[in-house]
C-alpha positions in Angstrom: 0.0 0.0 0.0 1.1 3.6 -0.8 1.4 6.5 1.3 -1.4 8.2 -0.9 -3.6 5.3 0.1 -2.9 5.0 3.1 -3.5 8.8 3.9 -7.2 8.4 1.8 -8.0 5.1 4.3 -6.9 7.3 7.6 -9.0 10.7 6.6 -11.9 8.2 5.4 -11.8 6.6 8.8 -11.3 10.0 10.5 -14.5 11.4 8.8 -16.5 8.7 9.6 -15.5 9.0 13.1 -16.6 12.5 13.2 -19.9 12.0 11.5 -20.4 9.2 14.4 -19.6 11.5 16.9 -21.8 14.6 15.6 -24.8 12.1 15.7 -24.6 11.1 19.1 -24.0 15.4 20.2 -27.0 16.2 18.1 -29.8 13.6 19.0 -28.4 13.8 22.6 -28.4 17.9 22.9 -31.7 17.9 20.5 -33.8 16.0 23.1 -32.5 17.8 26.0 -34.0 21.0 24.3 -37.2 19.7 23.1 -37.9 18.2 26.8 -36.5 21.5 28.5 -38.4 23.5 25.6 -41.9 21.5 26.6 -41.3 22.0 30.4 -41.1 25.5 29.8 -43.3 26.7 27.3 -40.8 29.0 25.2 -41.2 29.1 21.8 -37.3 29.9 21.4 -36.1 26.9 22.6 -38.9 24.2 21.1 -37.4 26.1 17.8 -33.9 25.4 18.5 -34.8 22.0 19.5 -36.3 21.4 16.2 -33.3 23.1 14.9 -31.1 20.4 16.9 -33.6 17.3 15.8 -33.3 18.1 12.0 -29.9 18.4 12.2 -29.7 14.8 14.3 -31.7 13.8 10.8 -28.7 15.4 8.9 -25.7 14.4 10.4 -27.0 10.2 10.1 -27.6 11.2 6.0 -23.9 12.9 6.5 -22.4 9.7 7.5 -23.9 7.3 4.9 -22.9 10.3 2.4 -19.5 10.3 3.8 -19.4 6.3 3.6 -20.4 6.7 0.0 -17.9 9.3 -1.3 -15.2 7.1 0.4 -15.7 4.3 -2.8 -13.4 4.5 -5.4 -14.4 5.7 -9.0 -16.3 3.1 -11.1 -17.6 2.3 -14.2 -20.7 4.4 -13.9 -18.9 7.0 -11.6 -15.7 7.9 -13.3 -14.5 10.2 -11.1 -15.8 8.7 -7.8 -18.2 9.3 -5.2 -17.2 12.2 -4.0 -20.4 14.3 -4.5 -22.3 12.4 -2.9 -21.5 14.8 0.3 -22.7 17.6 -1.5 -25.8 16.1 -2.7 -26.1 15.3 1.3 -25.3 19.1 2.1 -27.8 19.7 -0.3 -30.3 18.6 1.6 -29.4 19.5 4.7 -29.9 23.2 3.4 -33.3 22.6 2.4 -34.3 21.6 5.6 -32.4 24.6 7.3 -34.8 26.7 4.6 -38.1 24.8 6.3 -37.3 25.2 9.5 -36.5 29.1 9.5 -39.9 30.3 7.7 -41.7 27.6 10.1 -39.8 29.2 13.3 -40.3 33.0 12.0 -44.2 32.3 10.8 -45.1 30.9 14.7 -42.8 34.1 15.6 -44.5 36.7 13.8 -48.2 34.9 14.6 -47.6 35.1 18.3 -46.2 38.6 18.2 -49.0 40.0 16.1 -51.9 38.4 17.4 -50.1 39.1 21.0 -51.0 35.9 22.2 -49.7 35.4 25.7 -47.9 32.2 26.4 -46.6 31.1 30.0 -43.2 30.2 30.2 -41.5 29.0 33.1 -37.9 30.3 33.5 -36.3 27.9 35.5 -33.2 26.7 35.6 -33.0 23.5 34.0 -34.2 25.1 30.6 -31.1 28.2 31.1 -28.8 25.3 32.0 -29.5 23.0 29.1 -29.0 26.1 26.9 -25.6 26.7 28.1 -24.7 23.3 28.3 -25.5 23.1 24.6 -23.6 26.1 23.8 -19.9 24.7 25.5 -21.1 21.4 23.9 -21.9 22.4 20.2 -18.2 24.7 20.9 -16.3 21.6 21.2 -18.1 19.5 18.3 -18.0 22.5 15.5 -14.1 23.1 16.6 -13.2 19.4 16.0 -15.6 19.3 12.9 -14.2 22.3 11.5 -10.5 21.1 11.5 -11.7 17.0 10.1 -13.6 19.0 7.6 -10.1 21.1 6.7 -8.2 18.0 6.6 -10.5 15.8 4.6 -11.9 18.3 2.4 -15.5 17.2 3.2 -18.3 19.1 2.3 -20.9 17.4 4.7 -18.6 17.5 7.7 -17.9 21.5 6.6 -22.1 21.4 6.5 -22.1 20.2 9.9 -19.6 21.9 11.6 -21.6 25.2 10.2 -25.0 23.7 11.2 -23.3 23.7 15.0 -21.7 27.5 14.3 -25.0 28.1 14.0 -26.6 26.5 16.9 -24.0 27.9 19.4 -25.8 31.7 18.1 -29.0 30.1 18.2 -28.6 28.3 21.8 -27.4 31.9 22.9 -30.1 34.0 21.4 -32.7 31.7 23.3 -30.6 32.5 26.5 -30.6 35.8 26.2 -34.6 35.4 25.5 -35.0 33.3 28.4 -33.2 35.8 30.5 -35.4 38.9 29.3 -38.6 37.1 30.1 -37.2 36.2 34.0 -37.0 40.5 34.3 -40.3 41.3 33.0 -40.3 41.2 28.7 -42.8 38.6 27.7 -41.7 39.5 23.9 -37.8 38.7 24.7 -39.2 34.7 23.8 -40.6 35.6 20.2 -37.6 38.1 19.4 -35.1 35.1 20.9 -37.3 32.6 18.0 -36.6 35.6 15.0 -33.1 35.6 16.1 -33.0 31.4 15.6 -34.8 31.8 12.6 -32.7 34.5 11.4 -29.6 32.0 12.3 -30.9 29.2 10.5 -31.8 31.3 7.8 -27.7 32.6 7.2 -26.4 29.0 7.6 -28.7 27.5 5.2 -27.8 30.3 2.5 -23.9 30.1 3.4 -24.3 25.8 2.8 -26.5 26.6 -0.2 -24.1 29.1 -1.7 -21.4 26.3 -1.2 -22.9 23.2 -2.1 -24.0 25.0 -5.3 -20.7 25.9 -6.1 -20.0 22.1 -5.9 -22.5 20.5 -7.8 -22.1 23.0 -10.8 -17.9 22.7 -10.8 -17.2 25.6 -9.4 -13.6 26.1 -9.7 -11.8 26.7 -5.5 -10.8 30.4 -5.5 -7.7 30.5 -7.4 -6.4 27.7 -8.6 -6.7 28.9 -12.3 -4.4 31.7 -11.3 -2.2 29.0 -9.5 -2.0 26.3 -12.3 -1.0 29.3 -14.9 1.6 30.3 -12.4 3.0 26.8 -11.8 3.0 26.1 -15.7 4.9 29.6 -16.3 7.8 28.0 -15.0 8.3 24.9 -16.9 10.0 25.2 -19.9 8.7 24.0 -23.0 5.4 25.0 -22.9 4.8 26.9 -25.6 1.3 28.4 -24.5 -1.2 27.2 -22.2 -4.7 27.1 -23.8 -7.1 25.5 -21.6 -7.3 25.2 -17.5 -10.4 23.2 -16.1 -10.8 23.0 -12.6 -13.2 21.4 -10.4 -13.9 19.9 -7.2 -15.2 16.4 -6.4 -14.9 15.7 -3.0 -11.3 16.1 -1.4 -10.2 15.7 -4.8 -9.6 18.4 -7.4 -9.4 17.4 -11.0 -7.4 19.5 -13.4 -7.8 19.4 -16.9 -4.6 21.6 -18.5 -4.3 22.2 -22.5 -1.0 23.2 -23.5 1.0 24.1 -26.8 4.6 22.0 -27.1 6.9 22.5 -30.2 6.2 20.5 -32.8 9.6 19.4 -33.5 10.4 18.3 -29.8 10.9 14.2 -29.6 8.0 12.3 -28.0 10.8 11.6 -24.9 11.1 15.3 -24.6 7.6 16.0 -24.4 6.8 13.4 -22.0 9.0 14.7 -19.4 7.5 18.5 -20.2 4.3 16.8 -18.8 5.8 15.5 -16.1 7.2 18.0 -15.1 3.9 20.2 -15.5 1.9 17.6 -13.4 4.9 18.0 -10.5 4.5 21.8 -10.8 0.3 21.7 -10.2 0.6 19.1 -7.5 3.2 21.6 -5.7 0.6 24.3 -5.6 -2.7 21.7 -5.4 -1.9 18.2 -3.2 -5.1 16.8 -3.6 -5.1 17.4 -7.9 -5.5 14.8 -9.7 -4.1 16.5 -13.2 -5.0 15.7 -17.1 -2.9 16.8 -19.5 -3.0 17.1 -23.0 -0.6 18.5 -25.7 -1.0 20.1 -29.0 1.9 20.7 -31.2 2.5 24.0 -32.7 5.0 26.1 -35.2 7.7 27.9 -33.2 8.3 31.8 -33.9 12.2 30.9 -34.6 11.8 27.9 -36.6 13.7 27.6 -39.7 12.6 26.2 -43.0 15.2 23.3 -42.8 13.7 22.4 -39.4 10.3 22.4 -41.1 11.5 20.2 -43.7 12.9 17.8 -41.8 10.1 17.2 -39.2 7.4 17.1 -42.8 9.5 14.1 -43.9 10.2 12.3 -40.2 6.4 12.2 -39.7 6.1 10.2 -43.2 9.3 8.4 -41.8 11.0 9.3 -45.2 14.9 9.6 -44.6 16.5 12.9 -46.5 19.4 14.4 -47.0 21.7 17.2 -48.1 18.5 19.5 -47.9 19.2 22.9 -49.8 16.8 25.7 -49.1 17.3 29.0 -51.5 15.9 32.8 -51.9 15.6 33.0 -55.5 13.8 36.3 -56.4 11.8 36.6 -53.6 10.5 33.0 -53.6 11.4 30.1 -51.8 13.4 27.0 -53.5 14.1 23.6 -51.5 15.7 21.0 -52.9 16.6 17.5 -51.0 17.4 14.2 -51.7 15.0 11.2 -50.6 16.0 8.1 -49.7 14.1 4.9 -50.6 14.5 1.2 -50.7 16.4 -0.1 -54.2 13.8 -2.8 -54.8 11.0 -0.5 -55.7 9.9 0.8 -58.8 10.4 3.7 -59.8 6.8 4.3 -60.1 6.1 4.0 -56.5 8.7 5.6 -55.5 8.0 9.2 -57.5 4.3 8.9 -55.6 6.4 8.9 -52.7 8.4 12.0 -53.5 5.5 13.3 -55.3 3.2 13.2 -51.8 6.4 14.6 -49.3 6.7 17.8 -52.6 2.9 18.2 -51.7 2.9 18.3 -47.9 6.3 21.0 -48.3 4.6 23.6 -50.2 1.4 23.0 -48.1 3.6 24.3 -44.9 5.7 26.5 -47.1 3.2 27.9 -49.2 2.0 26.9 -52.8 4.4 29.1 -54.4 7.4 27.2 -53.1 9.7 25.2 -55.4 10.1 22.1 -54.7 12.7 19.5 -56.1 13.8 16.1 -55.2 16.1 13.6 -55.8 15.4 9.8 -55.5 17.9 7.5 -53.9 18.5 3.8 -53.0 17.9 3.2 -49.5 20.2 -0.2 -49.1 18.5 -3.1 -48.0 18.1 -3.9 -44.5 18.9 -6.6 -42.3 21.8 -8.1 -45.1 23.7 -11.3 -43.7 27.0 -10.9 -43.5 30.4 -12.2 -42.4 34.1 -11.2 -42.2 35.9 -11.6 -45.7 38.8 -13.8 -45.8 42.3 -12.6 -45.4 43.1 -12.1 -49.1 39.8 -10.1 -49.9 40.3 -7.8 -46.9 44.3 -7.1 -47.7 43.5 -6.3 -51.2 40.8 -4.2 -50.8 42.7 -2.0 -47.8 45.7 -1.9 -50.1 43.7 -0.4 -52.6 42.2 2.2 -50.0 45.5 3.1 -48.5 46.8 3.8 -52.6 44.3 6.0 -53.3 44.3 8.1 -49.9 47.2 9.5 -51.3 45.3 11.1 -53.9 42.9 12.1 -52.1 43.8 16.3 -50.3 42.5 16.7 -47.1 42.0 13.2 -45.4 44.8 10.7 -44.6 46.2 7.6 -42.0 43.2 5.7 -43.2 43.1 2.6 -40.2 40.3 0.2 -38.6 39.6 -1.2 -41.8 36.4 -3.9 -41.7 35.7 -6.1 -44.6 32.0 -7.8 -44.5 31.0 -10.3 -47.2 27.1 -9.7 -47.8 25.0 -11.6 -50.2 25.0 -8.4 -52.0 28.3 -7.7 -52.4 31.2 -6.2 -49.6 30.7 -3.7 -47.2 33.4 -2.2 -45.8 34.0 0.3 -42.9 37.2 2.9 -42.0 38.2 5.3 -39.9 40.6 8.3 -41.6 41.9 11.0 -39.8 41.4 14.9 -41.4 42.6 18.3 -40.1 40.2 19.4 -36.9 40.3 23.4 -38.3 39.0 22.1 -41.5 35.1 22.5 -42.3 32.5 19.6 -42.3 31.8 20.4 -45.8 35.5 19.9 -46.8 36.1 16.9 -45.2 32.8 15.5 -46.5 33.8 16.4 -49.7 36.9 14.5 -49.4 35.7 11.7 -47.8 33.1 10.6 -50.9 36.3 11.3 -53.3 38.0 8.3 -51.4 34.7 6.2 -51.8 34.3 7.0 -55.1 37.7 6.1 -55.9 37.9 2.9 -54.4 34.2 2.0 -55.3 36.1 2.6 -59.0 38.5 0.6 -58.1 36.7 -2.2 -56.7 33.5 -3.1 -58.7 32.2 -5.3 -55.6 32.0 -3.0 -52.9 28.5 -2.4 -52.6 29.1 0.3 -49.8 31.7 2.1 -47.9 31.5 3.4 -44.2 34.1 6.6 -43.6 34.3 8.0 -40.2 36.3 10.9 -40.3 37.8 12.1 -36.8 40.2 14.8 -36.0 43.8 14.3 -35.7 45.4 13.8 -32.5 48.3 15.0 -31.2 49.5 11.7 -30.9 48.9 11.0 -34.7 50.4 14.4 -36.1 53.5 13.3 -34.4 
C-alpha cells in the first residue's frame, strides 16, 4: 500500500469517526432541548430543539454520504463518489430553509396576534441552553479542523450547522433571560433571532454546495496552475485550464502548446514536469494533460522540412533551401528502398513535394532527388584474409590522392549476399570544415568504389587528428 492510500483510508476513517460523533452530540443535545423547551413553554427553545432534531436527521444522512464518497471511482462514476456529500449538504440546506420560515411564521403569529404564552424560566431550561452552547463549541471546533483536513463538504455542513446553533442556543438564552426581568416578547424576538440564524447557515451551505454540484472552480487555482505552468520550460502556451472539485479531490484538466519538433521523450518529461509543478501548488489534484503541437516563432525552414519528412518516416538528405527572387526553393534528396519501382517511389516524392509547399506555401519550389535506401537486415560475415588485404591496399593507394583526409586505419571487410561492405576510420585536419572533409571523404569512396566493382558500400568515419597521430 502507498502513502497516498494510506492517507485516503486514515482521513476516510477520520471522517467517519466525526460524522459518528456529531450524531450522538445532536440527538443527545436535540432532546434535552425539546424536553427542557416543553417544560417550559418557550417558543425559542422548542425552535432550536427542532433546529437540533433536523440536524440529528442530517448528520445520520452525512455519514452514509460520507461512507459513499469514500468508494473508489467506477464504471458508472468515473470520477468517484465524492459528490455524494454535497448532494447530502444539499439537503441539509433545504431543511435549514423549512425550519427558518416555520420558526419566523409561529414568531410573527404570536407577536402580532399578542397571544400570551406562560413560560417557566427555571433553571433546568437556562442550563440546558448553556450546556449546549460549550457542547456544540467543542463539536463545530473538532468538525471544522476533520472538515479542513479531509476536504469534506458534509462534515464542513455540519460543523456550520453547529456554528449556527452555538448563536442560536445563545439568542434563546438571552430570550429566556429577558422574560425572568419582565419582557414577555424577549421569547418571540429570541425565536426571530433562531430563525434569522438558521436562515444565514442555510444560505452560506446553499451558496457552497451550489458551487460544488455546478464545478465551481476553489478560488484560485486557475491563477495558480497558470503560475506553476509559467515555469516549466517547453510549454509553448497554455490554452485551456479546467478545474473542479469532487470531494477532497480536485481534478485538473490543462491544455497546452509544445513545439512540434520536440521528440515524443522530450515531451513526456514536459508533462511531467507540468503535473509535478500543479501538485506543488494543489496536493489533492489529480491532473490531465493534453498536448498540442504547434510552429515555433524561430523555426527555420530546414527544421520544417525535416520534421514534414520524419512524420512520413521518409529519410533525406543534403537538404538545400534557397531565396531566388523573392521565392522560396528547396531541394533534397530522398531516400528509398532499391527494390521498388520507380513508379512507387516518384508517388512517394510526389506526396512529401505536396505536404512541403502545403507548410511553405503553394508558391514554393520544390525539387527532389530519388535515392537507393540499401537493404536492410543483409547477412554478412568477415571476408577472408586475401579479400580484406586487397581491398585495404587499394584504399590506403588512393588516400594518397585524395587532399584533405589521410592515415586511413580500422579497416572492416564484410561479405554480404549483396556484395562487400566495408567500414574505415581516416583521420582529417580538426580546423578544417564539415563540408571539406565531406567532400573529401566521398572522393575516397568514389575512388575505391572505381577501383573495386564489388564494394557495394563504404562506411568513412572521419575524426580529427590527435596530437598523438600528427606526431
Amino acid at each position: 500500500m502507498d502513502g497516498a492510500t494510506a492517507s485516503r483510508i486514515e482521513q476516510n476513517a477520520a471522517k467517519e469517526q466525526a460524522a459518528r460523533l456529531s450524531i450522538i452530540a445532536s440527538g443527545g443535545i436535540g432532546l434535552m432541548k425539546l424536553a427542557a423547551g416543553l417544560l417550559s413553554g418557550s417558543l425559542a427553545l422548542i425552535s432550536e430543539a427542532a433546529h437540533g432534531l433536523i440536524d440529528f436527521g442530517a448528520t445520520i444522512v452525512t455519514w452514509f454520504a460520507v461512507k459513499e464518497s469514500a468508494k473508489p471511482a467506477d464504471a458508472e462514476h468515473n470520477y468517484g463518489h465524492g459528490k455524494m456529500e454535497a448532494v447530502a449538504a444539499l439537503g441539509q440546506t433545504g431543511l435549514l430553509i423549512v425550519l427558518s420560515i416555520g420558526v419566523a411564521f409561529e414568531a410573527l403569529r404570536r407577536l402580532f396576534q399578542n397571544e400570551q404564552h406562560v413560560i417557566d424560566t427555571t433553571s433546568v431550561a437556562i442550563g440546558v441552553c448553556v450546556f449546549s452552547i460549550v457542547v456544540d463549541v467543542f463539536r463545530w471546533r473538532h468538525l471544522k479542523r476533520i472538515a479542513a483536513e479531509t476536504k469534506s463538504s458534509a462534515l464542513a455542513a455540519d460543523a456550520l450547522h453547529f456554528s449556527s446553533d452555538i448563536v442560536g442556543s445563545a439568542g434563546v438564552l438571552l430570550g429566556l433571560i429577558a422574560v425572568s426581568f419582565g419582557y414577555a416578547t424577549g421569547d418571540i424576538y429570541a425565536s426571530l433571532v433562531v430563525a434569522l440564524v438558521i436562515a444565514s447557515a442555510a444560505w452560506r451551505l446553499g451558496r457552497e454546495t451550489v458551487d460544488t454540484l455546478v464545478d465551481t472552480a476553489p478560488e484560485g487555482a486557475v491563477d495558480a496552475i497558470h503560475t506553476a505552468l509559467g515555469a516549466v520550460r517547453g510549454i509553448s502556451e497554455v490554452t485551456s485550464v479546467r478545474v473542479r472539485p469532487v470531494g477532497r479531490a480536485i481534478f485538473a484538466e490543462v491544455s497546452m502548446l509544445v513545439p512540434r519538433i520536440l521528440a515524443l521523450e522530450r515531451v513526456t518529461a514536459i508533462k511531467n514536469e507540468a503535473s509535478n509543478a500543479i501538485q506543488k501548488v494543489l496536493p489533492d489534484a489529480e491532473v490531465t494533460l493534453t498536448t498540442e503541437p504547434c510552429a515555433i516563432d524561430d523555426e527555420t525552414v530546414l527544421e520544417r522540412v525535416l520534421l514534414i519528412a520524419a512524420k512520413r518516416r521518409i529519410p533525406v538528405h543534403h537538404v538545400t533551401v534557397q531565396e531566388i527572387s523573392g521565392r522560396l526553393s528547396v531541394s533534397l534528396d530522398i531516400e528509398v528502398d532499391g527494390r521498388m519501382s520507380l513508379s512507387a517511389a516518384h508517388q512517394i516524392a510526389s506526396k512529401l513535394e505536396a505536404a512541403i509547399r502545403e507548410e511553405l506555401g503553394a508558391e514554393t519550389e520544390v525539387e527532389t532527388h530519388i535515392e537507393p535506401l540499401e537493404a536492410q537486415g543483409l547477412l554478412g560475415q568477415d571476408a577472408d584474409r586475401e579479400t580484406h588485404d586487397a581491398i585495404a591496399e587499394t584504399i590506403r593507394r588512393l588516400e594518397a590522392s585524395v587532399t584533405g583526409v589521410g592515415d586511413v586505419h580500422s579497416i572492416r571487410v564484410r561479405q554480404t549476399e549483396r556484395g562487400l561492405v566495408v567500414s574505415l576510420h581516416v583521420y582529417a585536419d580538426p580546423d578544417r570544415s564539415v563540408e571539406d572533409v565531406h567532400h573529401a571523404v566521398d572522393q575516397l569512396e568514389r575512388s575505391v568504389k572505381e577501383a573495386c566493382p564489388n564494394v557495394l558500400r563504404i562506411v568513412s568515419h572521419a575524426e580529427p587528428k590527435s596530437e598523438q597521430a600528427l606526431a
